[in-house]
C-alpha positions in Angstrom: -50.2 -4.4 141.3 -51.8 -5.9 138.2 -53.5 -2.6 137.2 -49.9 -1.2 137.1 -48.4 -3.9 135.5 -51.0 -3.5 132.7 -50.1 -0.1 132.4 -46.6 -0.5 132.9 -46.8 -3.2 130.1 -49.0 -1.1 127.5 -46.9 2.3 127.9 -43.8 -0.1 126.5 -45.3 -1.8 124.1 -46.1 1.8 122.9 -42.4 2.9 123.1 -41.4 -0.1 121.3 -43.8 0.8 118.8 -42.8 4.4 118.2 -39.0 3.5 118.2 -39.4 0.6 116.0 -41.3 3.2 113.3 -38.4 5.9 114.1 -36.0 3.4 112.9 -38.1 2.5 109.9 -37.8 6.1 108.5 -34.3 5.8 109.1 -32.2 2.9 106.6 -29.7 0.9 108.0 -26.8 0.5 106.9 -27.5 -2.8 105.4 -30.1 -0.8 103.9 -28.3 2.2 102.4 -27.9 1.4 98.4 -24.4 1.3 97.6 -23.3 4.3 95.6 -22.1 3.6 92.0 -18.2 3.4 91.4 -17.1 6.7 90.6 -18.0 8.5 87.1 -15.0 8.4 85.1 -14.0 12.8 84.7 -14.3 13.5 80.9 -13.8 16.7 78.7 -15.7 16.9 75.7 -13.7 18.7 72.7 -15.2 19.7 69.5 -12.2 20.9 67.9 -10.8 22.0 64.1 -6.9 21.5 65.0 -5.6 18.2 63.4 -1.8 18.1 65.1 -0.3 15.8 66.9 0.7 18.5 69.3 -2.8 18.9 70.4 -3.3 15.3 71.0 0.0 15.0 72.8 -0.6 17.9 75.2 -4.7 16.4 75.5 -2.5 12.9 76.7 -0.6 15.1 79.4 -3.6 16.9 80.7 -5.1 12.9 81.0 -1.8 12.2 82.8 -2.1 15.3 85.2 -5.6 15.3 86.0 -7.0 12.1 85.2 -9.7 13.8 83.2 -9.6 12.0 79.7 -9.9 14.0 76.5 -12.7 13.0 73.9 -11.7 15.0 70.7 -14.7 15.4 67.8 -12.6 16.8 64.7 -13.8 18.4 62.0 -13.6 21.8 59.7 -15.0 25.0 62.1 -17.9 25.6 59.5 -19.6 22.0 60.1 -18.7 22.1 63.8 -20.7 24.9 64.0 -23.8 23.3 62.6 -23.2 20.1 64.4 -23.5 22.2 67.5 -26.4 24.4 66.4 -28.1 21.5 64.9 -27.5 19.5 68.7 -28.7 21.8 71.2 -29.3 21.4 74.4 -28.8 17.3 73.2 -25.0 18.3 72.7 -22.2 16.6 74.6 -19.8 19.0 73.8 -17.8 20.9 76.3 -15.6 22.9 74.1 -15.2 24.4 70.8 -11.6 24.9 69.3 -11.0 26.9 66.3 -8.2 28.7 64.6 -9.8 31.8 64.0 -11.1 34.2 65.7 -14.1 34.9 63.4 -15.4 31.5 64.1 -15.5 32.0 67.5 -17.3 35.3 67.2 -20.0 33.1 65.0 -20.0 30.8 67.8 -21.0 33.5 70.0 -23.4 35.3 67.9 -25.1 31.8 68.1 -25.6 31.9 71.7 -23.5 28.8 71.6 -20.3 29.8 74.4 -20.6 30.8 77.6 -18.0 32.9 79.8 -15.7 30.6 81.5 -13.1 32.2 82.5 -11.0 32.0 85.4 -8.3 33.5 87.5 -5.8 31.1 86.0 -6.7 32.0 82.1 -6.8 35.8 83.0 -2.7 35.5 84.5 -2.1 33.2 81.5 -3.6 34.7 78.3 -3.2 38.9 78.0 -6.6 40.6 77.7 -6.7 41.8 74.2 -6.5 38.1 73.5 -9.7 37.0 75.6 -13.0 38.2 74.2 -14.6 41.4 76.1 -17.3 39.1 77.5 -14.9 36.1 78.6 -16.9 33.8 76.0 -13.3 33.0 74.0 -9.6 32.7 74.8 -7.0 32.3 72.4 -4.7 29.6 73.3 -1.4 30.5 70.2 -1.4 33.6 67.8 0.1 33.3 64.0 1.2 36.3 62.6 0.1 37.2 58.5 3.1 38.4 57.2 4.6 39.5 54.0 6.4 36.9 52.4 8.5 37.4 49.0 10.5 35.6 46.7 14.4 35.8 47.8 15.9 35.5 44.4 13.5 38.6 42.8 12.8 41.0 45.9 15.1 43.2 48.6 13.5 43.3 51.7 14.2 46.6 51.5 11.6 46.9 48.9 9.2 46.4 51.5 7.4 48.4 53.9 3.5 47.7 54.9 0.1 46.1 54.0 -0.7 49.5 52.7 2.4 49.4 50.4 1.3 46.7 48.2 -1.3 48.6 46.2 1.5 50.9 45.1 2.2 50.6 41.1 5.2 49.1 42.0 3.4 45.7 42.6 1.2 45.4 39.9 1.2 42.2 38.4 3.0 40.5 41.6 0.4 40.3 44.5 -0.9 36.6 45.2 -3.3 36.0 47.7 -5.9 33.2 48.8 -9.7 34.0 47.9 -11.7 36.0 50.3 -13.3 32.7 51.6 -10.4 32.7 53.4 -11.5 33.7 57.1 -7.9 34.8 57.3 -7.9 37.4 54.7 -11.8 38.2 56.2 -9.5 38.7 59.5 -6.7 40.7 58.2 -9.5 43.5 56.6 -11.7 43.6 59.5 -8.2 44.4 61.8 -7.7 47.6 58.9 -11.5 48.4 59.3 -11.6 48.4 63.7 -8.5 50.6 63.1 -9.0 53.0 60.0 -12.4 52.7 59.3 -14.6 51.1 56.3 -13.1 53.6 53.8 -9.7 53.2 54.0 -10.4 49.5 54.7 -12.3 49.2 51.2 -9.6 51.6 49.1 -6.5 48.8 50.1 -9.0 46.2 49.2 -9.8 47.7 45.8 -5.8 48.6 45.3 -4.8 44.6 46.5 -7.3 43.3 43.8 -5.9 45.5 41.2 -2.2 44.1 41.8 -3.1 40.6 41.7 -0.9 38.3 39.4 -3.7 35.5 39.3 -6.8 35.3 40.9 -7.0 34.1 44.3 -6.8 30.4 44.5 -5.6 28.0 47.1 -4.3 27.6 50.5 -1.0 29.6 51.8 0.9 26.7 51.2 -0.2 27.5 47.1 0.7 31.0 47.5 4.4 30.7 48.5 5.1 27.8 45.8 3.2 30.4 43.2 5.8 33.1 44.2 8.9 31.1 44.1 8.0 29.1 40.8 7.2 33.0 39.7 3.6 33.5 39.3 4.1 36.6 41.7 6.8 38.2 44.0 5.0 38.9 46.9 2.2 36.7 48.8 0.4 37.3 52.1 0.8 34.3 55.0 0.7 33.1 58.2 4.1 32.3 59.5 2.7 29.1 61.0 2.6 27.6 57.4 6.5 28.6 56.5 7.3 26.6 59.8 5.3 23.7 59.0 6.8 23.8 55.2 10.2 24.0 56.5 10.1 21.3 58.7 8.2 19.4 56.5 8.7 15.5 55.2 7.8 16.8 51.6 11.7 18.0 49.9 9.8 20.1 47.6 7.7 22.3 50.7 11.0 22.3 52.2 12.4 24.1 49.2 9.7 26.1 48.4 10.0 27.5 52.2 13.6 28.1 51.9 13.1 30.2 48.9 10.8 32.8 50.4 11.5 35.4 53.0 9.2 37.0 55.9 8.8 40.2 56.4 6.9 41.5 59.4 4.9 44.7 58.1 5.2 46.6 61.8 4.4 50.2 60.4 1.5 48.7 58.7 -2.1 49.8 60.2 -0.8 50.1 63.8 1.4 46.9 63.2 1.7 43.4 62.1 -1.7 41.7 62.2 -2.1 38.2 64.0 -5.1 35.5 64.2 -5.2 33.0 66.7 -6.4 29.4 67.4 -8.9 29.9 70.4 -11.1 28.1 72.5 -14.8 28.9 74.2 -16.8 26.9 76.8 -20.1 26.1 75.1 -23.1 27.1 76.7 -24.4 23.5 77.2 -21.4 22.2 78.8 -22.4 18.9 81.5 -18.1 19.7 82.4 -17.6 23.1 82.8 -15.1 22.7 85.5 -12.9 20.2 83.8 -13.0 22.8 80.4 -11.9 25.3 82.4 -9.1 23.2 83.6 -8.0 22.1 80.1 -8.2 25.4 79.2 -5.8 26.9 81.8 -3.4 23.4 81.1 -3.7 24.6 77.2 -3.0 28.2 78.6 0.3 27.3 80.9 3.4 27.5 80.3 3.9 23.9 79.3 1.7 23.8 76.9 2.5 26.6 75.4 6.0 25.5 74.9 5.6 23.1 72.8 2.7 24.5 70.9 5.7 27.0 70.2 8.1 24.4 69.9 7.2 21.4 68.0 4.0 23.4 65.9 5.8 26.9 65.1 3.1 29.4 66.6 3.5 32.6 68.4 2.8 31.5 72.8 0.1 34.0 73.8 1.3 33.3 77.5 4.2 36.0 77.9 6.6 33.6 80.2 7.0 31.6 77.1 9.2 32.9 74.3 8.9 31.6 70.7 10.9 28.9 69.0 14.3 29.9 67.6 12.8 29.4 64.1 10.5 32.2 65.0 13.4 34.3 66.4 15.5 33.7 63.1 12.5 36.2 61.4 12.9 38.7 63.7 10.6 40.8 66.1 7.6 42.2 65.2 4.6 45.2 66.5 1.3 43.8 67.0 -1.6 45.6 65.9 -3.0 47.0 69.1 -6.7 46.1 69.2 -8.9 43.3 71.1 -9.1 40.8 68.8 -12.9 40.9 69.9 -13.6 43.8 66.8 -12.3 40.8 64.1 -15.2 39.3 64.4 -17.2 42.2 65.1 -16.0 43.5 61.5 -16.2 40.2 59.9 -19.2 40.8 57.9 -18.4 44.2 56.8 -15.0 43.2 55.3 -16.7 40.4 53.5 -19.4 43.0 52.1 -16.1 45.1 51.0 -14.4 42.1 49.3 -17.3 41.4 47.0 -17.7 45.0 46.7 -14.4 45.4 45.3 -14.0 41.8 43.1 -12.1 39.9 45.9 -12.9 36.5 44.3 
């Protein structure tokens, strides 16, 4: 009996043992270290547009999702460098532009990724969404024809083409070919007609010039109606903004000038857009994607129409009535992805020809 109750004895103290060491591997849950509270969900933006639109809508997205908004402004040029110059050490999620060139830069510099999804796709038609899903344009401005009402029939005009005729000589203004716009508007002639023809309307716009190229496109439509020229080239986003504007002189400058949509020009009326891409070092992919599809929606993309006069790129939204008022227009049909493919070519042909 008191062999077996030594044996009996050690055999649980050996249990005991190997439980209590089980149990040791294993935390309590007194032992468990409390998890932190949770991380607040952020969206980094890096992001050229200045309007209170944007920061409105980036307040509703906030409301929506609970994701808050952290906006870095600046011009698309130093943007650029910031990101280049941040790296991998970046805490930006997105980059916002409104041009499609600079988003091609952005790519060339290996600094998007593709991001999109299901959602963007339905929203944004695919000529407006780069070939390798690295961009999506989120509005579209169209660069129109604008004239002086008091000095020029409409009737008088006809296409890009048309304003190297002798006709206009002496009554062209235009910004400088700094301008990414105007770098835009050429590379659109060269996907569609080729570096020739792209370089002979170049050379035939420089030689109709009233002035040399100076200013915003604000300047241009005060330069036609105080008579400098009779003809300028703009985005219609700028003669919404100058009509609704607080200053009473842009207000009379807009309602001076006419728009003219040049739809038999080089396959149509050109547009630009302001777009957005998913940098390549984003820590909150998911929640860029979702601002993106919010940006892409069809609230959004109302009052982006609305309240800051550009074209919606989602087709279940129609334009403003302001818009309307100028009429329809043909879009040139090419993916905006061969703007900034031809980007550097149609700044080659603009010094080549004297575009200051």
């Amino acid at each position: 009996m008191k062999k077996r109750s030594l044996i009996t004895i050690l055999a649980s103290t050996v249990l005991t043992t190997m439980m209590l060491a089980g149990c040791a591997g294993k935390p309590s849950a007194t032992d468990t270290p409390k998890e932190d509270p949770k991380k607040e969900q952020v969206v980094n933006v890096y992001s050229e547009r200045n309007y209170d639109t944007d920061k409105q809508l980036y307040a509703d997205f906030t409301k929506k999702t609970g994701i808050k908004v952290n906006v870095v402004e600046g011009t698309a040029d130093e943007l650029l460098e910031r990101l280049t110059r941040e790296g991998n050490d970046s805490e930006a999620d997105m980059f916002i532009t409104s041009d499609v060139g600079r988003l091609h830069k952005a790519k060339e510099k290996g600094l998007l990724q593709s991001s999109l999804s299901d959602t963007i796709s339905k929203n944004v038609p695919e000529n407006l969404i780069d070939k390798d899903g690295e961009w999506v344009a989120l509005t579209a401005r169209a660069r129109v024809i604008v004239y002086a009402k008091d000095r020029v029939n409409p009737e008088q005009l006809s296409t890009y083409e048309d304003l190297t005729s002798p006709k206009w000589k002496g009554k062209v203004v235009v910004r400088s070919s700094s301008s990414v716009y105007n770098q835009s508007l050429l590379a659109s002639f060269i996907a569609i007609n080729g570096e020739e023809k792209a370089e002979e309307w170049a050379k035939g716009l420089v030689a109709n010039l009233a002035r040399e190229p100076k200013g915003n496109d604000r300047d241009q439509a005060k330069a036609i109606v105080s008579g400098v020229g009779d003809v300028a080239i703009m985005n219609t986003y700028y003669v919404g903004k100058m009509l609704n504007s607080s200053d009473a002189e842009e207000v009379k400058v807009a309602k001076n000038i006419g728009v003219f949509f040049p739809n038999q020009s080089t396959n149509g009326t050109h547009i630009n857009i302001s777009g957005v891409g998913v940098t390549k070092i984003a820590k909150n992919k998911e929640n860029a994607i979702k601002l993106i599809e919010f940006l892409s929606g069809t609230e959004a993309q109302k009052l982006f129409a609305e309240a800051n006069f550009e074209y919606p790129v989602n087709k279940d939204v129609e334009p403003a009535d302001l818009l309307k008022s100028w009429g329809e227009f043909k879009t040139q049909d090419i993916n905006l992805t061969e703007l900034g493919e031809n980007n550097k070519k149609a700044v080659e042909i603009m010094n080549k020809v004297g575009w200051k």
